[in-house]
C-alpha positions in Angstrom: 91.8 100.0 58.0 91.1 103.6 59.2 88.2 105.4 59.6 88.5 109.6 58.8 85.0 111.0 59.1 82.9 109.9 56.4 85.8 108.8 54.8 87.7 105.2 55.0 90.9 103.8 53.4 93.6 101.2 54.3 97.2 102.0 54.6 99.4 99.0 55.2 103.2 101.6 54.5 103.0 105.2 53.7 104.6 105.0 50.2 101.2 102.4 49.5 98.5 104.4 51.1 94.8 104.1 49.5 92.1 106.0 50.5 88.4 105.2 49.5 86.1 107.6 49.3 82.2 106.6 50.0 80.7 109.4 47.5 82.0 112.6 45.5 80.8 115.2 47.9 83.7 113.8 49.9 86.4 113.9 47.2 87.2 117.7 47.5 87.8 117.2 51.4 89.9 113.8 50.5 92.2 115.9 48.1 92.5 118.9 50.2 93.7 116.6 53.4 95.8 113.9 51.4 96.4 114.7 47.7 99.5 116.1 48.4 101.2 113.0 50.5 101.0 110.8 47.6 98.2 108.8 48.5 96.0 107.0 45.8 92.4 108.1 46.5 89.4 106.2 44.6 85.9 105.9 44.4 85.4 102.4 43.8 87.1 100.4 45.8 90.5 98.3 45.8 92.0 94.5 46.1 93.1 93.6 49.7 95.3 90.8 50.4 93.2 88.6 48.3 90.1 90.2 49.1 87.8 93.6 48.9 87.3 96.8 50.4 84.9 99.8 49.0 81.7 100.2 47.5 79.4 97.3 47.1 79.2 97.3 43.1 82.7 97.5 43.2 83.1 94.4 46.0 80.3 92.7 44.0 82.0 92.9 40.5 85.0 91.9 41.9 83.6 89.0 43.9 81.8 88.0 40.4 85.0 87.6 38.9 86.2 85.8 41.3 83.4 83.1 41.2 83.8 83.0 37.4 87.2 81.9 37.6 86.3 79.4 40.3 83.4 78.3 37.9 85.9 76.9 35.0 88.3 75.3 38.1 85.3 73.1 39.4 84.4 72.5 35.6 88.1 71.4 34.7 87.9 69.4 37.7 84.4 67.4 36.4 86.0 66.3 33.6 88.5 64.9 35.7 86.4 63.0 38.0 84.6 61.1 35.1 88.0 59.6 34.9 89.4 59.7 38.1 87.0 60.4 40.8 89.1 60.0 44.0 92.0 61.8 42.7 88.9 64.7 42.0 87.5 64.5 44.8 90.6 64.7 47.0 92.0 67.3 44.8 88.6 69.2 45.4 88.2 69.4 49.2 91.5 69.4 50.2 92.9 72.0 47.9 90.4 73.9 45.1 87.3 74.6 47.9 89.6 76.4 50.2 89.9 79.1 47.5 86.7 80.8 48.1 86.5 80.4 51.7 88.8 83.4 52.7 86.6 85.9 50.5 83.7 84.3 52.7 85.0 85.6 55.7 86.3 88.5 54.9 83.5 90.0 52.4 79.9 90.5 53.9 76.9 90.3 52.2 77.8 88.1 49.2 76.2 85.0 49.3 73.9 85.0 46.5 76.6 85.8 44.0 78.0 82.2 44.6 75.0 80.4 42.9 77.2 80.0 39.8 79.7 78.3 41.8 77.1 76.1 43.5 75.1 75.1 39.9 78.4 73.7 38.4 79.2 71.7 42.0 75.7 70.5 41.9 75.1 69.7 38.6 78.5 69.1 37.0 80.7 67.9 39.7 79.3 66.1 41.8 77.7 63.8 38.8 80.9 63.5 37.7 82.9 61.8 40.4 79.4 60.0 41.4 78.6 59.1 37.8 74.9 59.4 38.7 72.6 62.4 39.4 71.8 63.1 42.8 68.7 64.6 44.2 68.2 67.6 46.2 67.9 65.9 49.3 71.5 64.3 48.8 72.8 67.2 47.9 72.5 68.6 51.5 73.8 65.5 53.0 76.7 65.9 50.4 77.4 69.3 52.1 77.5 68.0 55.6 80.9 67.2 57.0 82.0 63.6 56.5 82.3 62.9 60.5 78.5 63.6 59.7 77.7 61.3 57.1 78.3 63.8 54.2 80.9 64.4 51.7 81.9 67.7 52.6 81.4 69.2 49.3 79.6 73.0 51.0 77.1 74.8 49.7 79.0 78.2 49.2 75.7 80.0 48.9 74.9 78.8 53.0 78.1 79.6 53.9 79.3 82.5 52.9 76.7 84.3 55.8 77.7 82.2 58.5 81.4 82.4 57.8 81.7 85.9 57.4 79.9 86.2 61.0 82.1 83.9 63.0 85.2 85.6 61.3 84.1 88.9 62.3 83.0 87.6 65.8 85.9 86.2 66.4 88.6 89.0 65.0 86.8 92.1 66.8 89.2 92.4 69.2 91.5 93.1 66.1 89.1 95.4 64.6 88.8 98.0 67.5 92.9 98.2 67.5 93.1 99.1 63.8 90.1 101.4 63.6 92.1 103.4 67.1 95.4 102.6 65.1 96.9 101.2 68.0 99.6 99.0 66.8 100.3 96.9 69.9 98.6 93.8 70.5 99.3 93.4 74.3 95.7 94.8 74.9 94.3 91.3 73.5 92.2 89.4 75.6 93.5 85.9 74.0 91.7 83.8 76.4 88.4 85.8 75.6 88.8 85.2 71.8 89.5 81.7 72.3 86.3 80.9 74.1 84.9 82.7 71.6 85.9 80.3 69.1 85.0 77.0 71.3 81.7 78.7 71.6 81.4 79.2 67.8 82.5 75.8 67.1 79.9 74.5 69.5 77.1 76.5 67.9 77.7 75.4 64.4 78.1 71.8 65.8 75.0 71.5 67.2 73.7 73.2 63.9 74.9 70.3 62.0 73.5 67.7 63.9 70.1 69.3 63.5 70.4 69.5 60.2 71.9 65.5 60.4 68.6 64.8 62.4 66.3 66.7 59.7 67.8 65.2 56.4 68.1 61.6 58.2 63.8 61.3 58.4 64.5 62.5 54.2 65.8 59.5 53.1 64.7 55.3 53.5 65.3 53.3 56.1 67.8 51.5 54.5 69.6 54.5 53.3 68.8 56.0 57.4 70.8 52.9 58.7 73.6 53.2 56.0 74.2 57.0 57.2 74.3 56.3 60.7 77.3 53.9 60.4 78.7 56.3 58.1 79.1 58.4 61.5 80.9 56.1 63.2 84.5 56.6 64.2 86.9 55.5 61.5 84.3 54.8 58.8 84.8 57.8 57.0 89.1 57.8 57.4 89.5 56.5 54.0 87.4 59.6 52.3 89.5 62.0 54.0 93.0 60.1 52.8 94.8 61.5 50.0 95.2 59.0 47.5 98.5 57.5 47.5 99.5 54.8 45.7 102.4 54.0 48.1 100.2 53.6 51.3 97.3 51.5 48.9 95.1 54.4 49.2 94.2 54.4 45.9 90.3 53.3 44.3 89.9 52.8 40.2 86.2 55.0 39.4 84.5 51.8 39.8 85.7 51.0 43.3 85.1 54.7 44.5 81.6 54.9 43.2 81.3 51.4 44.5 82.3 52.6 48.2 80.1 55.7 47.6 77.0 53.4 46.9 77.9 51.5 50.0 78.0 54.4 52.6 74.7 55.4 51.3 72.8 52.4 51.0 72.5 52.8 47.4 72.1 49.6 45.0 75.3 48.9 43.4 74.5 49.2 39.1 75.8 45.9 37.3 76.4 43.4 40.4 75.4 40.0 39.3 71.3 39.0 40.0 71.7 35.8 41.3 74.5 34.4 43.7 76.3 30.8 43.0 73.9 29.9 46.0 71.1 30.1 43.7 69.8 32.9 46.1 68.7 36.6 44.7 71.7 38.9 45.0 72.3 42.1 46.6 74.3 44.2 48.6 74.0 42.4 52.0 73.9 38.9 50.3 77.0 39.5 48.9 78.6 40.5 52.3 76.7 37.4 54.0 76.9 34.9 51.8 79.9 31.6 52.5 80.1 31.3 48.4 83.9 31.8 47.9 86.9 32.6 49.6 85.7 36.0 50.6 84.3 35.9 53.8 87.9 34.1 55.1 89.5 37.1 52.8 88.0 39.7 54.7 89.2 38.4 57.5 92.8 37.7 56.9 92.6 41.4 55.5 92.2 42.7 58.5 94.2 40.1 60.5 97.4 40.9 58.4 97.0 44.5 58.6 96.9 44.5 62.8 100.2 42.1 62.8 102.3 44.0 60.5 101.5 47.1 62.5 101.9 45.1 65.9 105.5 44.2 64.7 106.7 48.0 65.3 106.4 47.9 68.8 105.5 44.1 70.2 107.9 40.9 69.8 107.3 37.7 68.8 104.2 38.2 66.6 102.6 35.7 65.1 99.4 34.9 63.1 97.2 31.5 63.2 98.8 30.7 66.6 97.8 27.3 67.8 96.8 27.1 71.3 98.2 24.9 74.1 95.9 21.5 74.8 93.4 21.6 77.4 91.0 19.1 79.1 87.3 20.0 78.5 86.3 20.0 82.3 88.8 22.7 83.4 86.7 25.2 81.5 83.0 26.3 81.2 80.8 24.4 78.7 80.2 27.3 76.4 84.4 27.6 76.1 86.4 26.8 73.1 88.5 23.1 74.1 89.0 21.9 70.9 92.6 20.4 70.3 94.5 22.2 68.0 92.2 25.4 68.3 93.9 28.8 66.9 93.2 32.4 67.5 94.2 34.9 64.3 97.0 37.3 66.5 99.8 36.8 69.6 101.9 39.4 70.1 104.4 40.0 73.6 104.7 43.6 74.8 101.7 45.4 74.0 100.1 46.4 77.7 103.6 45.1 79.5 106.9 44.2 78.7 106.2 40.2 79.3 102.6 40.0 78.7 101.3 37.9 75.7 98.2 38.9 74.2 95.8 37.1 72.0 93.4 38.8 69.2 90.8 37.3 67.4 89.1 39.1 64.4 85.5 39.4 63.5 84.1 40.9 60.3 80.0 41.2 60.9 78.1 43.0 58.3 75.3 45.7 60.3 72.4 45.5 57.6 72.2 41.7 57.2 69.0 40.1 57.8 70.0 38.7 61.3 71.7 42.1 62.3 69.3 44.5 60.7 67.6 45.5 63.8 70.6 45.9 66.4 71.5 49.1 67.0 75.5 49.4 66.9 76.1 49.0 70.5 74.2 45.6 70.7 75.8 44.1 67.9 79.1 45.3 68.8 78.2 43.4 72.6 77.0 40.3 70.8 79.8 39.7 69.0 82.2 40.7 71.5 80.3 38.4 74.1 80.8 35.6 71.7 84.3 35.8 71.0 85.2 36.0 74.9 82.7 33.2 75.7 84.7 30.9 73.2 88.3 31.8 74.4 88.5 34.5 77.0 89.0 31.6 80.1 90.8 29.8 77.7 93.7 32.6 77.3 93.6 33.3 80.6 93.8 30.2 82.8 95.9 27.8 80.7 97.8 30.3 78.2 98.3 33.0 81.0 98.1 35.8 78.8 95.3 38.5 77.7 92.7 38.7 75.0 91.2 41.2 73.2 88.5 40.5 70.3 88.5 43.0 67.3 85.3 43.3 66.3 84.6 45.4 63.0 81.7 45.7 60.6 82.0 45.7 56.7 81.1 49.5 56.8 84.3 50.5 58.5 82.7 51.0 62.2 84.6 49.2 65.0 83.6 47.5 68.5 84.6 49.6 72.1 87.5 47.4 72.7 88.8 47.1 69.3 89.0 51.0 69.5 90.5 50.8 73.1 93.4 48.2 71.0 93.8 50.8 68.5 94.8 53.7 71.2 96.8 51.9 73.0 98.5 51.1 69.6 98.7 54.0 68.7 100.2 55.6 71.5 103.1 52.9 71.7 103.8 53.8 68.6 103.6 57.4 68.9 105.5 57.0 71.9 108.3 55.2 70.7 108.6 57.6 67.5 108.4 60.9 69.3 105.4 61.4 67.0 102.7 63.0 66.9 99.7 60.6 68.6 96.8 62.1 66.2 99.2 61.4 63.0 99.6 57.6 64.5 95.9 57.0 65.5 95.0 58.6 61.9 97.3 56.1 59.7 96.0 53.3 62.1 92.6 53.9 61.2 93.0 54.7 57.2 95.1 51.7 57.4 92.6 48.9 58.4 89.9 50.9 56.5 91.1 50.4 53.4 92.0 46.9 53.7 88.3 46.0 55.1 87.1 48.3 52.0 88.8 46.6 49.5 88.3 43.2 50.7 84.6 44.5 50.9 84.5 46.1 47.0 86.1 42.5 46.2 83.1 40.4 48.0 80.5 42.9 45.7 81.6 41.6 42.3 83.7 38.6 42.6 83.4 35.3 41.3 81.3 33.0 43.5 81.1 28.9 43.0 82.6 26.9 40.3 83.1 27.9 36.9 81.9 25.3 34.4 84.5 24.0 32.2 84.1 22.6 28.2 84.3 19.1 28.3 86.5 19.3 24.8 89.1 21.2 27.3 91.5 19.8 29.2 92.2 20.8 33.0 95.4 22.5 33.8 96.9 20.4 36.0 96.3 17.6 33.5 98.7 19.0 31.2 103.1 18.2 31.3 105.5 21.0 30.8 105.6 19.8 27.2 101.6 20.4 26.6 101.4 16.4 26.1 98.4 15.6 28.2 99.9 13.3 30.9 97.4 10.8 30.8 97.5 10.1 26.8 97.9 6.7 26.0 100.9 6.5 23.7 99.5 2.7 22.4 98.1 4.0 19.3 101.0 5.4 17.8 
């Protein structure tokens, strides 16, 4: 961009020059100075590497069109997500909302011409993948980052402004050298922009937690508790995974809207009323109750996930390990000394070369009755007090080797030392590679979430207690290759 006088126009090579005049009392003065060097001279305006420059009905029409193409993508894109909402979803904020964010910055003044874009997110969309309405309120929870408890579906209307601010904050620097057409860059002041940028990203992170704060007091308690462990690290690594079928990333529409109901504290539509227990069913029954195998399931999901992951950089891993014998009196009351006692995980190798470790899993669920009122840290303690009570002394003094209890919850959160485990993991692995630690400690996390979320969306609607059979029908394992019952009495015949 270069500025003549009242006149401004953009020449990126001299056989391409534009000019753009601001009003026709400056066109004589544009022809006289470039009419004859073959440069294109308009009133209006002209396209820019995917953006505008020129008058504002001009920027605006153009802008316009731009929205009313986005319009039918998003709308294409519903009728996906009644179908396949994960797949929309991903397809969505990874790939289609990145379209319209470069205009933002680069075009001032333009927010209000997104409001189409923002009625067919809001009212098409979003239903869609949920397969619900959504109120107001959720709709600006939707639009905060997932590491905040949202969605990450943006309201383009509110950010349009702010991003067209920090761009132009933050490129300056880059302005002043154009507008003096001083084609070096060694007069940057890199470190000057980069703190610019941190202090940016500061300021719009505080903004967010605000606006976290203020939507938070919005919403039920319930739905309150739900969106703080949404927060937590790793709860929210398996809506940022693209969904691939090789890795198991992959929900059906029922399981997605399922998991969406869960991280919101939403009642789950078509969940049977009453357990096997003959208790009243609900979302934290169902993740409490001993009724079935699903409880123990849970577990060994998470269990079998850690060892196969364990087996790329430790030896000798094993699961269900039975510990060595031990007489009651060499331990503290409270201790584990039951013969034939088992942990879930040993594994040689993971802190030193020689050094056994043993892991024991817990699965607690945050909003059950008895854990309701904890905040995260005190029932991470508890259960991580518990688990060392039983077998910390135990490990140490007669197996000689470490422990380390992994303590998650059913909404994807983990305890302090189960995230210390994971690092650790992570960088043995990233070490031993030459990867990239973030890309490890990423696929460590979406890993174990998705098992615990599937185990989980399993627990919500699976089959609880015995089903009752026809007496006129005979059992299974009653029944010979042949399908002669093998108790029929052949004395008749």
């Amino acid at each position: 961009m270069c500025e003549v006088g009242p006149l401004y126009g953009y020449h990126p090579k001299p056989s391409k020059t534009i000019l753009i005049v601001k009003d026709l009392v400056n066109l004589p003065k544009a022809n006289a100075l470039f009419g004859k060097c073959g440069v294109k001279i308009t009133l209006e305006g002209e396209r820019h590497l995917g953006a505008v420059v020129g008058s504002k009905k001009y920027r605006d029409e153009y802008v316009r069109a731009k929205v009313a193409g986005w319009v039918r993508d998003v709308e294409e894109l519903a009728e996906i997500g009644k179908n396949e909402p994960q797949a929309a979803y991903s397809a969505y904020v990874k790939g289609l909302s990145h379209r319209w964010t470069y205009v933002q910055r680069t075009v001032g003044d333009i927010s209000v011409l997104f409001e189409p874009l923002e009625q067919a997110i809001s009212k098409k969309f979003i239903p869609a993948i949920m397969g619900r309405e959504i109120s107001t309120t959720y709709r600006e929870i939707f639009a905060l980052p997932i590491r905040h408890g949202g969605l990450g579906i943006a309201n383009p209307m509110k950010t349009s402004d702010s991003e067209y601010r920090a761009s132009t904050a933050i490129n300056s620097q880059f302005t002043e050298l154009i507008l003096h057409q001083i084609q070096s860059t060694e007069q940057l002041d890199r470190k000057s922009m980069k703190d610019k940028i941190k202090v940016i990203k500061q300021i719009k992170e505080d903004q967010l937690k605000a606006r976290y704060k203020e939507l938070a007091e919005r919403i039920s308690l319930i739905s309150k508790k739900s969106l703080e462990l949404a927060c937590e690290k790793g709860a929210s690594s398996w809506l940022s995974a693209l969904p691939l079928e090789s890795l198991g990333y992959v929900l059906n529409k029922r399981e997605f809207r399922d998991s969406i109901c869960l991280r919101y504290g939403w009642s789950i539509p078509n969940i049977p009323t009453w357990c096997a227990c003959k208790q009243k069913n609900n979302i934290d029954h169902a993740l409490s109750c001993k009724s079935g195998p699903y409880v123990i399931f849970r577990h060994n999901a998470i269990r079998d996930a850690y060892a196969e992951i364990l087996k790329e950089i430790c030896i000798d891993v094993k699961t269900e390990p039975t510990l060595l014998p031990v007489n009651p009196e060499d331990l503290c009351p409270t201790a584990n000394s039951a013969d034939q006692a088992r942990l879930d995980i040993v594994a040689t190798g993971l802190w030193s070369p020689f050094e056994r470790t043993f892991f024991d899993v817990r699965i607690t669920h945050p909003t059950a009755p008895s854990n309701v009122n904890l905040t995260s840290q005190q029932l991470y303690k508890r259960n991580e007090t518990e688990k060392k009570t039983a077998y910390c002394q135990r490990c140490r003094q007669v197996e000689k080797a470490g422990f380390c209890c992994l303590v998650h919850t059913t909404s994807g959160g983990m305890s302090p030392e189960c995230e210390a485990f994971n690092k650790q993991l992570a960088h043995r692995i990233a070490d031993k590679r030459k990867d990239d630690y973030a890309s490890v400690a990423n696929y460590i996390r979406t890993k174990i979430r998705f098992a615990l979320l599937k185990s989980v969306l399993l627990s919500l609607r699976g089959v609880r207690g015995k089903q009752q059979k026809e007496d006129s029908m005979i059992a299974t394992s009653a029944v010979a290759f042949g399908l002669i019952p093998e108790k029929v009495s052949y004395e008749a015949y």
